[in-house]
Chimera marker file (.cmm) of the C-alpha trace (Angstrom):
<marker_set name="trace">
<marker id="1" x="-74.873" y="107.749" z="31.162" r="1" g="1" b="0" radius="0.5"/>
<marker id="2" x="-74.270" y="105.338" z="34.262" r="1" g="1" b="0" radius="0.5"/>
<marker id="3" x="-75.360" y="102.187" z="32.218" r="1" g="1" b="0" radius="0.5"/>
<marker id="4" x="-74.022" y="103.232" z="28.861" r="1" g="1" b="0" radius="0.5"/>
<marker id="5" x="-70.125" y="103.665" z="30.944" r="1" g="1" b="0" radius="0.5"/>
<marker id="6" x="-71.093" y="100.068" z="32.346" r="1" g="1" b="0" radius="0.5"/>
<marker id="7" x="-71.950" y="98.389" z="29.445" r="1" g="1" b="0" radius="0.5"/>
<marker id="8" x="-68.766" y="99.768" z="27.475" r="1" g="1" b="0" radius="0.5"/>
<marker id="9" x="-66.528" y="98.958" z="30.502" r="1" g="1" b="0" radius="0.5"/>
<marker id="10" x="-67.788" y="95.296" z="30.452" r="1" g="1" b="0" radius="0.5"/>
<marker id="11" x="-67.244" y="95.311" z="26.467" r="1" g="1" b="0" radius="0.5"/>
<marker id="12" x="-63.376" y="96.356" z="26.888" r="1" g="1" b="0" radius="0.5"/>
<marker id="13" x="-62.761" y="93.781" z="29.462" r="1" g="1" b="0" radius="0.5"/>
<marker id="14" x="-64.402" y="90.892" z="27.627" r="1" g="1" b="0" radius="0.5"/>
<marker id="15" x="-62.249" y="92.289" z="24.858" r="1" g="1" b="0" radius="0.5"/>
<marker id="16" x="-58.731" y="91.974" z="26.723" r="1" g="1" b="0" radius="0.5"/>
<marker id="17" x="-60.051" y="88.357" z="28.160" r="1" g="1" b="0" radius="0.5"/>
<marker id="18" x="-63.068" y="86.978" z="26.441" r="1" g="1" b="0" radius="0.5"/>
<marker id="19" x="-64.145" y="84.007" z="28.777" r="1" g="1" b="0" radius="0.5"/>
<marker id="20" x="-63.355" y="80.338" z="27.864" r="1" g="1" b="0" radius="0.5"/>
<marker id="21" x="-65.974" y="78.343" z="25.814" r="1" g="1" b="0" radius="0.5"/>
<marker id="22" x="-67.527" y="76.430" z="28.165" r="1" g="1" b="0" radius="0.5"/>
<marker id="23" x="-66.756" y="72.227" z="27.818" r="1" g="1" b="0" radius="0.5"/>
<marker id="24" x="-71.156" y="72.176" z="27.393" r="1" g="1" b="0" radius="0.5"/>
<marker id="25" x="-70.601" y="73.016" z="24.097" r="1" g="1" b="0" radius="0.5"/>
<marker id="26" x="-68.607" y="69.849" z="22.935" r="1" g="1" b="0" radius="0.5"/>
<marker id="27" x="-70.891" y="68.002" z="25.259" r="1" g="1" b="0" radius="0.5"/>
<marker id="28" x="-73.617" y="69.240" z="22.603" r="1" g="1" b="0" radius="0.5"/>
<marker id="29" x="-72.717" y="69.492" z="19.634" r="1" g="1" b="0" radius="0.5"/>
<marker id="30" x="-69.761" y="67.152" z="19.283" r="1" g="1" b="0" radius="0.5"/>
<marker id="31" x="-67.533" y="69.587" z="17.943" r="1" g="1" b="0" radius="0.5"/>
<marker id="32" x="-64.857" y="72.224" z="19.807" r="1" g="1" b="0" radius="0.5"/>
<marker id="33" x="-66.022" y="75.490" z="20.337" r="1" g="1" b="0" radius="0.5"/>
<marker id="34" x="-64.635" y="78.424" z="18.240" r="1" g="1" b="0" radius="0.5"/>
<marker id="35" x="-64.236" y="82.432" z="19.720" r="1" g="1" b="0" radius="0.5"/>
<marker id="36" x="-65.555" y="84.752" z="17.017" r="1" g="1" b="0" radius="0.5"/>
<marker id="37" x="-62.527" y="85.334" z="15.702" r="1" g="1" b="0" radius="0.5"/>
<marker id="38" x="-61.776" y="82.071" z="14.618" r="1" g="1" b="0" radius="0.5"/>
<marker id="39" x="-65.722" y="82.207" z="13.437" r="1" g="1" b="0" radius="0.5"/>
<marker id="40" x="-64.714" y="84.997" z="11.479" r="1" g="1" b="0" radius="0.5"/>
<marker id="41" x="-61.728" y="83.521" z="9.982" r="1" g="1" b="0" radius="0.5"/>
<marker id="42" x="-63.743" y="80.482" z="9.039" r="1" g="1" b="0" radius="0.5"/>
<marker id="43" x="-66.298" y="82.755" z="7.226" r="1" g="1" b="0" radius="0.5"/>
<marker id="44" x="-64.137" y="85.444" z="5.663" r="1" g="1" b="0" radius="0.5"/>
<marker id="45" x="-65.568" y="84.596" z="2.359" r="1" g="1" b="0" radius="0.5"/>
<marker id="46" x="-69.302" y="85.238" z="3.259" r="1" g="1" b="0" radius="0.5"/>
<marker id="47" x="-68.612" y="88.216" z="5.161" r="1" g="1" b="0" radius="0.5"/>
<marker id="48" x="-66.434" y="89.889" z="2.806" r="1" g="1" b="0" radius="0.5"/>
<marker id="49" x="-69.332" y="88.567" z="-0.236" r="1" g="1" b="0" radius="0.5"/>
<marker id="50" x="-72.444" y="90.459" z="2.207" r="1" g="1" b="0" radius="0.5"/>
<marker id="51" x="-70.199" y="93.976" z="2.748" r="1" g="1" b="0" radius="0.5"/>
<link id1="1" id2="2" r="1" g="1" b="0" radius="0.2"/>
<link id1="2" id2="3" r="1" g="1" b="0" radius="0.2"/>
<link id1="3" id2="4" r="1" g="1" b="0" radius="0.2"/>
<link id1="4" id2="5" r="1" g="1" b="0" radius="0.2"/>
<link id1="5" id2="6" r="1" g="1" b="0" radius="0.2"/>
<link id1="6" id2="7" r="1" g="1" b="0" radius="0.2"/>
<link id1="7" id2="8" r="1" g="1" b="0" radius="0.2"/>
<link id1="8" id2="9" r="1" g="1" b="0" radius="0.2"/>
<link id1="9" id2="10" r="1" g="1" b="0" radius="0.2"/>
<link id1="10" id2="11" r="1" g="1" b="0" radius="0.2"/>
<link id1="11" id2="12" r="1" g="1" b="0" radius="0.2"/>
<link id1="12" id2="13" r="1" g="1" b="0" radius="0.2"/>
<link id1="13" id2="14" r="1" g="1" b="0" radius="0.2"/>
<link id1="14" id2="15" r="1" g="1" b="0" radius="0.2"/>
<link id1="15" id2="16" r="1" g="1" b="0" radius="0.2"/>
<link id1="16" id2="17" r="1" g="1" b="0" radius="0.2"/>
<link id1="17" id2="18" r="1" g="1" b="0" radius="0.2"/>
<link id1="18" id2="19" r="1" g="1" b="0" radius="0.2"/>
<link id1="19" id2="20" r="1" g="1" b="0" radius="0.2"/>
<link id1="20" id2="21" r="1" g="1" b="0" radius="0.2"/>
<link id1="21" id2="22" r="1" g="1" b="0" radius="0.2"/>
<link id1="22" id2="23" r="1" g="1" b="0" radius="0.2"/>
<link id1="23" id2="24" r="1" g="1" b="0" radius="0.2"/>
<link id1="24" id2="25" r="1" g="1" b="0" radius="0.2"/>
<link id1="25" id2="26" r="1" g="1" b="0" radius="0.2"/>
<link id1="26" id2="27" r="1" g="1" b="0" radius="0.2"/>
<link id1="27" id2="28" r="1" g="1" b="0" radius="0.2"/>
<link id1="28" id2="29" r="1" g="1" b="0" radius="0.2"/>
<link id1="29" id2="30" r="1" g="1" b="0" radius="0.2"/>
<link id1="30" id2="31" r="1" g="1" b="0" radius="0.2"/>
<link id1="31" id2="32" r="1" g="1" b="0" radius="0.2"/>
<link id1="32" id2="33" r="1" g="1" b="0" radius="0.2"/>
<link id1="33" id2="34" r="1" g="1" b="0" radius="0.2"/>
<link id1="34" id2="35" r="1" g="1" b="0" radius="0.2"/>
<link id1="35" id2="36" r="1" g="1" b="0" radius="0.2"/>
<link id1="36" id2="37" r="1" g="1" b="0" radius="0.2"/>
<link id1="37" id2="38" r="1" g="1" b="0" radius="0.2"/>
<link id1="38" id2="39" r="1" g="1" b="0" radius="0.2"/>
<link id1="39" id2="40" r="1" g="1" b="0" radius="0.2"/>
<link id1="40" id2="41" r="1" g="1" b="0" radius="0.2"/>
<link id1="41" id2="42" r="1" g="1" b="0" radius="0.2"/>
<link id1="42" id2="43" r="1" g="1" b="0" radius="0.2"/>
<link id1="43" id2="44" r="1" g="1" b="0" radius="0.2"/>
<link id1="44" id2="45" r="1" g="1" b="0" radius="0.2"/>
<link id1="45" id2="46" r="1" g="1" b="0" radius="0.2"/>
<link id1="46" id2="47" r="1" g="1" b="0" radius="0.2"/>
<link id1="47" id2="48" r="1" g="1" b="0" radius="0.2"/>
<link id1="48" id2="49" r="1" g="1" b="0" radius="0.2"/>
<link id1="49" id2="50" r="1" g="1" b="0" radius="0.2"/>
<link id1="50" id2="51" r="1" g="1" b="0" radius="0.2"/>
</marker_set>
């Protein structure tokens, strides 16, 4: 019960302030990094097409 309260604690504060995407990512790939919602916005089509 201990972990599962931990591990949905951590969720809900990664949810009020996910962290910032991390400047390695640009270095990498040459492109800016998204959050998932932008990712999801980007790929509404797909999603929506697999449901």
């Amino acid at each position: 019960m201990e972990a599962a309260e931990f591990v949905l604690g951590y969720q809900a504060e990664y949810a009020e302030e996910p962290p910032a995407v991390s400047p390695t990512f640009e270095q990498v790939t040459g492109r800016k990094g998204r959050t998932l919602a932008q990712w999801a916005a980007g790929h509404a089509t797909e999603l929506a097409l697999a449901a």
